[in-house]
PQR file with spaces between the fields and no chain letter, atoms N, CA, C, O and H, PARSE charges and radii, in Angstrom:
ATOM       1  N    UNK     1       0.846   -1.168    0.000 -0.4000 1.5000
ATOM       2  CA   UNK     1       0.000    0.000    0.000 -0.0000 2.0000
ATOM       3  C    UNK     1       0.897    1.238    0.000  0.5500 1.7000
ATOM       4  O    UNK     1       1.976    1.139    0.583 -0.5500 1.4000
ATOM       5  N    UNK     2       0.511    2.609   -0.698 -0.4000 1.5000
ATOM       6  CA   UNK     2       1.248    3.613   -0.347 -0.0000 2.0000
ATOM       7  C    UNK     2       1.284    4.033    0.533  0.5500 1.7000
ATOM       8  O    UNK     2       2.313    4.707    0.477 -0.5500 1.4000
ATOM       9  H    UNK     2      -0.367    2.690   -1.171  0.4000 1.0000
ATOM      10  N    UNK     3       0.759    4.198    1.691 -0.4000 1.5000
ATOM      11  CA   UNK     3       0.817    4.784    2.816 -0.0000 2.0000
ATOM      12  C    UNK     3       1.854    3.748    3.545  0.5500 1.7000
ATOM      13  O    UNK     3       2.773    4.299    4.152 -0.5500 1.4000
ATOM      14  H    UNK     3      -0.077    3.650    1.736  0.4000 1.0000
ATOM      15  N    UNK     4       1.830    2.547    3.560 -0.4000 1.5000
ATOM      16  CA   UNK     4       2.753    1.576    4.000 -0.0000 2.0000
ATOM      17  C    UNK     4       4.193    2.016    3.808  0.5500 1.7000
ATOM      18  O    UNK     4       5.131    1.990    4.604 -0.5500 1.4000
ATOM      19  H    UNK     4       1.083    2.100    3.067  0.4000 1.0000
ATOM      20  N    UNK     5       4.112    2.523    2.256 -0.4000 1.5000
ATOM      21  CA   UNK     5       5.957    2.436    1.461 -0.0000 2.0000
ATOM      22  C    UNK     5       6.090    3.964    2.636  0.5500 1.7000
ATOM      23  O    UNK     5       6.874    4.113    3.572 -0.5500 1.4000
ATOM      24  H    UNK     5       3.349    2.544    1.609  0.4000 1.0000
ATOM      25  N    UNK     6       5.132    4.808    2.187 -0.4000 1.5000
ATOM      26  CA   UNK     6       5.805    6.566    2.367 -0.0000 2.0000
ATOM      27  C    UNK     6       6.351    6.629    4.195  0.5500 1.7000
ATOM      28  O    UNK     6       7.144    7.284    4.871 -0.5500 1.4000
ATOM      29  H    UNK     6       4.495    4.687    1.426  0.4000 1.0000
ATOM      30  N    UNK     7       5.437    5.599    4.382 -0.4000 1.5000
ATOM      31  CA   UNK     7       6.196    5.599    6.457 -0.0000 2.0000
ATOM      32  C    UNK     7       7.436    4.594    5.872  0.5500 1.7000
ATOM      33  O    UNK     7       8.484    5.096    5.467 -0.5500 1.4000
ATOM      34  H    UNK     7       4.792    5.067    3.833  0.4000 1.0000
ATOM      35  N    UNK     8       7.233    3.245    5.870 -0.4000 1.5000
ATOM      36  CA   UNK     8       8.713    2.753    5.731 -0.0000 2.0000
ATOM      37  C    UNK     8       9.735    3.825    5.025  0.5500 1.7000
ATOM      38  O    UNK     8      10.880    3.812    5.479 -0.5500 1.4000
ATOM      39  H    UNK     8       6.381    2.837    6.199  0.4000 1.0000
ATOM      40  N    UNK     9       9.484    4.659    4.073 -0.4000 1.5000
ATOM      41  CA   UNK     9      10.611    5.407    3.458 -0.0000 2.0000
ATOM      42  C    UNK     9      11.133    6.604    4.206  0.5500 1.7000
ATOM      43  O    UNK     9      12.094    7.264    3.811 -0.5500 1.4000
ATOM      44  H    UNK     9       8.555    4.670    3.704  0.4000 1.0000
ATOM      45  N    UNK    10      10.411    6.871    5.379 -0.4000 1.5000
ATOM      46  CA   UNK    10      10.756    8.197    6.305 -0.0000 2.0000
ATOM      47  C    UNK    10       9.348    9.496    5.819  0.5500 1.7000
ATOM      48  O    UNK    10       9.142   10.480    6.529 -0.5500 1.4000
ATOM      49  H    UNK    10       9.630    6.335    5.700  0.4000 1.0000
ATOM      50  N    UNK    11       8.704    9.273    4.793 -0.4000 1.5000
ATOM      51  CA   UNK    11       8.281   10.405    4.163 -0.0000 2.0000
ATOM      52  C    UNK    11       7.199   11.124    5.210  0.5500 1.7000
ATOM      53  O    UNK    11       6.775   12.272    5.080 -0.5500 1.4000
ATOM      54  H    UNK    11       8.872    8.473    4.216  0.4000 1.0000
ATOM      55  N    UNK    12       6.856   10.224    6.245 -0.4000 1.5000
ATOM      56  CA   UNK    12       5.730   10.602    6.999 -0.0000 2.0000
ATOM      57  C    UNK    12       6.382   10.460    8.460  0.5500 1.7000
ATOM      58  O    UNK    12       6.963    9.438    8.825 -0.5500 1.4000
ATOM      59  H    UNK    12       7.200    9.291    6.351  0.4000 1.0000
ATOM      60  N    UNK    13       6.204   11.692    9.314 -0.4000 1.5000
ATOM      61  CA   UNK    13       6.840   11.696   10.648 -0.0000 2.0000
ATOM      62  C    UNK    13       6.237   11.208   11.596  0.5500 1.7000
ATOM      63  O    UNK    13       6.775   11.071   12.695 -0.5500 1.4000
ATOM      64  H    UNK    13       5.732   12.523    9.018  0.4000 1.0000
ATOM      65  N    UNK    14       5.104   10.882   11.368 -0.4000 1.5000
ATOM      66  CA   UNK    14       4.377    9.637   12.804 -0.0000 2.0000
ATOM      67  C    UNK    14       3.241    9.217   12.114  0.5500 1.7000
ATOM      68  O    UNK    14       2.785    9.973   11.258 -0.5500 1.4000
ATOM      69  H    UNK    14       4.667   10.993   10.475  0.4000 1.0000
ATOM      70  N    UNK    15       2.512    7.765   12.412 -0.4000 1.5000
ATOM      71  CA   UNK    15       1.304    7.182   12.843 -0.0000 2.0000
ATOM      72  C    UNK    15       0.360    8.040   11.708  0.5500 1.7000
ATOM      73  O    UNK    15      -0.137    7.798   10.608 -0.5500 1.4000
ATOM      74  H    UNK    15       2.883    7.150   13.108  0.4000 1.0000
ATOM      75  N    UNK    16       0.432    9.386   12.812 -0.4000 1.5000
ATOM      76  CA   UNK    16      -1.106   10.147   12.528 -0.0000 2.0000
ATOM      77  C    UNK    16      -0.857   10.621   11.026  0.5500 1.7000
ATOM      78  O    UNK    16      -1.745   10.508   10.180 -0.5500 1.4000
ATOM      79  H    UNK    16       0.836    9.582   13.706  0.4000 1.0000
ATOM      80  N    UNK    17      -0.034   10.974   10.838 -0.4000 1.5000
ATOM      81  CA   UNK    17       0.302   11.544    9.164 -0.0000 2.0000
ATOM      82  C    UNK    17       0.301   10.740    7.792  0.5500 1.7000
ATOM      83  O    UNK    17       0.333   11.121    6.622 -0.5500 1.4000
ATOM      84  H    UNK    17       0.687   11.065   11.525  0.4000 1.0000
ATOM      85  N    UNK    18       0.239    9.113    8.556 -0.4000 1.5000
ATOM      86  CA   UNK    18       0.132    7.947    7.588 -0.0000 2.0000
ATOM      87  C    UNK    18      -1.301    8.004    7.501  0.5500 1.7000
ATOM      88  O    UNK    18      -1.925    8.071    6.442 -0.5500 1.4000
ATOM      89  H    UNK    18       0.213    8.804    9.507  0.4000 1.0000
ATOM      90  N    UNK    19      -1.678    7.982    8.375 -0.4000 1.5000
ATOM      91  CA   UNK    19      -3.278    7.367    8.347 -0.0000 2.0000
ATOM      92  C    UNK    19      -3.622    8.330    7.670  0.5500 1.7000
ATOM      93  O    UNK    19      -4.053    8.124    6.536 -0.5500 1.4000
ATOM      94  H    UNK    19      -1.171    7.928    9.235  0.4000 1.0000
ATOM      95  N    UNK    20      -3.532    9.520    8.135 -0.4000 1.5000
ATOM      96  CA   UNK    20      -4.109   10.882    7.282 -0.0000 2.0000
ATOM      97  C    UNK    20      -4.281   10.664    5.719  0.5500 1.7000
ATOM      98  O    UNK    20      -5.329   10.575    5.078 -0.5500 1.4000
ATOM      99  H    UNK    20      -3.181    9.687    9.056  0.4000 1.0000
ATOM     100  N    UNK    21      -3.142   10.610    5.341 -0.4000 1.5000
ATOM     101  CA   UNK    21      -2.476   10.290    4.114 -0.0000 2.0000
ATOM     102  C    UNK    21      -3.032    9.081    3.474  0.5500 1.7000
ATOM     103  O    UNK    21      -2.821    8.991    2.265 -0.5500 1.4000
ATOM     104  H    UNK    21      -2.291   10.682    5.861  0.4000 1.0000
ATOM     105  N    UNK    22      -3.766    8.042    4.096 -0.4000 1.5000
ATOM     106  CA   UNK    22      -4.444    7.215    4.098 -0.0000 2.0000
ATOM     107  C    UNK    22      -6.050    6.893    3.824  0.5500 1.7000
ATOM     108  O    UNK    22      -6.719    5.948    3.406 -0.5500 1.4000
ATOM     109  H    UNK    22      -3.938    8.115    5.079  0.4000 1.0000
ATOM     110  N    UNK    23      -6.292    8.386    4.358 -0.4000 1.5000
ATOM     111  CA   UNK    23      -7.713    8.205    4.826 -0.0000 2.0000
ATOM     112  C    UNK    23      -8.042    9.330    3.244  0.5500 1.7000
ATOM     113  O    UNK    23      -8.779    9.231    2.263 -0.5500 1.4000
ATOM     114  H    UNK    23      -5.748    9.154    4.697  0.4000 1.0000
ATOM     115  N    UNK    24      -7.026   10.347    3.736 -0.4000 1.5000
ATOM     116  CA   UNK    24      -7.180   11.235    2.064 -0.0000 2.0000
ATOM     117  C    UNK    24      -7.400   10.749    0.735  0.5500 1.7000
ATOM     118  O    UNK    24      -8.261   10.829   -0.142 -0.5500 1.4000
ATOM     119  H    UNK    24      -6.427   10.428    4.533  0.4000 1.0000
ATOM     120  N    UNK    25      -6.288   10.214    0.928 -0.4000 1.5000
ATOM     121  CA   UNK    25      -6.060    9.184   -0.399 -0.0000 2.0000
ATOM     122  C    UNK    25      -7.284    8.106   -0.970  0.5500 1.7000
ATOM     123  O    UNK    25      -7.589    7.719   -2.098 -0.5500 1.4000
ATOM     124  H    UNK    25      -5.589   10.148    1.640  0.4000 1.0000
ATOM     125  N    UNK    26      -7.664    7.910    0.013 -0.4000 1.5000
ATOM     126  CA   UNK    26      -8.852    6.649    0.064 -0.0000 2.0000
ATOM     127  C    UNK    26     -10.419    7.952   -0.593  0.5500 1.7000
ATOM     128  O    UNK    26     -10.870    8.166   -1.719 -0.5500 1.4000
ATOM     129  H    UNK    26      -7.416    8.225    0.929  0.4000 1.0000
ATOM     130  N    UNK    27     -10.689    8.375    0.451 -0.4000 1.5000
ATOM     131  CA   UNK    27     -12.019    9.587   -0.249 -0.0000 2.0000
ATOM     132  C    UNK    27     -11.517   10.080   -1.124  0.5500 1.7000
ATOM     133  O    UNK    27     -12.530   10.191   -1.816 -0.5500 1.4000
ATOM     134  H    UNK    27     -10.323    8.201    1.365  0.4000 1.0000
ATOM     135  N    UNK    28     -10.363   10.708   -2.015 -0.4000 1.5000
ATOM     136  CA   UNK    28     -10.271   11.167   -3.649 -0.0000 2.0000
ATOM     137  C    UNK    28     -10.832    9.917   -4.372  0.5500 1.7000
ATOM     138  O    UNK    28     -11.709   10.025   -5.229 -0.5500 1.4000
ATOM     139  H    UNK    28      -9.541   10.617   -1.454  0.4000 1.0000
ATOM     140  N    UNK    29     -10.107    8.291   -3.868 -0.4000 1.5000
ATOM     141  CA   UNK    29     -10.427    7.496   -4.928 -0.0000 2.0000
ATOM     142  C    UNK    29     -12.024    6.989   -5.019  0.5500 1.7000
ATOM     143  O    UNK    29     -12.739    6.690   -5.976 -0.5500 1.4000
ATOM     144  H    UNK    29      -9.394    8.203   -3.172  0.4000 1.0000
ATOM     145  N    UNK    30     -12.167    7.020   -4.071 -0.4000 1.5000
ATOM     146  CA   UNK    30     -13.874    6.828   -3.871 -0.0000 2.0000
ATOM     147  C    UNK    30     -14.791    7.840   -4.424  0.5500 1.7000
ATOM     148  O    UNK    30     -15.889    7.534   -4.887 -0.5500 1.4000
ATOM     149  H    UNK    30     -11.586    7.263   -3.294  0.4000 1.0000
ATOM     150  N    UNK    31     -14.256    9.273   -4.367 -0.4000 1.5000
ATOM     151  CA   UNK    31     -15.748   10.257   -4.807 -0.0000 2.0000
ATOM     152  C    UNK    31     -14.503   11.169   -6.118  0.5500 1.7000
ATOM     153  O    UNK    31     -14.313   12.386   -6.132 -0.5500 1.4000
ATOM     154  H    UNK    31     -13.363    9.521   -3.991  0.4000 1.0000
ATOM     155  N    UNK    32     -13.990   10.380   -6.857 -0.4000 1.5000
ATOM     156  CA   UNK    32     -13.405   10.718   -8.340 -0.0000 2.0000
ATOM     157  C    UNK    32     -14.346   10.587   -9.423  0.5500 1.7000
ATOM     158  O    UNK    32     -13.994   10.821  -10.579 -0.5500 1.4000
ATOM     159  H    UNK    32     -14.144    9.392   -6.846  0.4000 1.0000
């Protein structure tokens, strides 16, 4: 998953910024 790679790669500084990034990502692809 991307949110998986961008924390393993450093790109996200905690938890909450994955999920965020997660949860964002998820409602663009759903209401596109």
């Amino acid at each position: 998953m991307v949110a998986d790679r961008g924390k393993k790669d450093g790109y996200f500084d905690n938890d909450k910024d994955t999920e965020t990034f997660y949860s964002e990502l998820l409602w663009l692809c759903v209401n596109q």
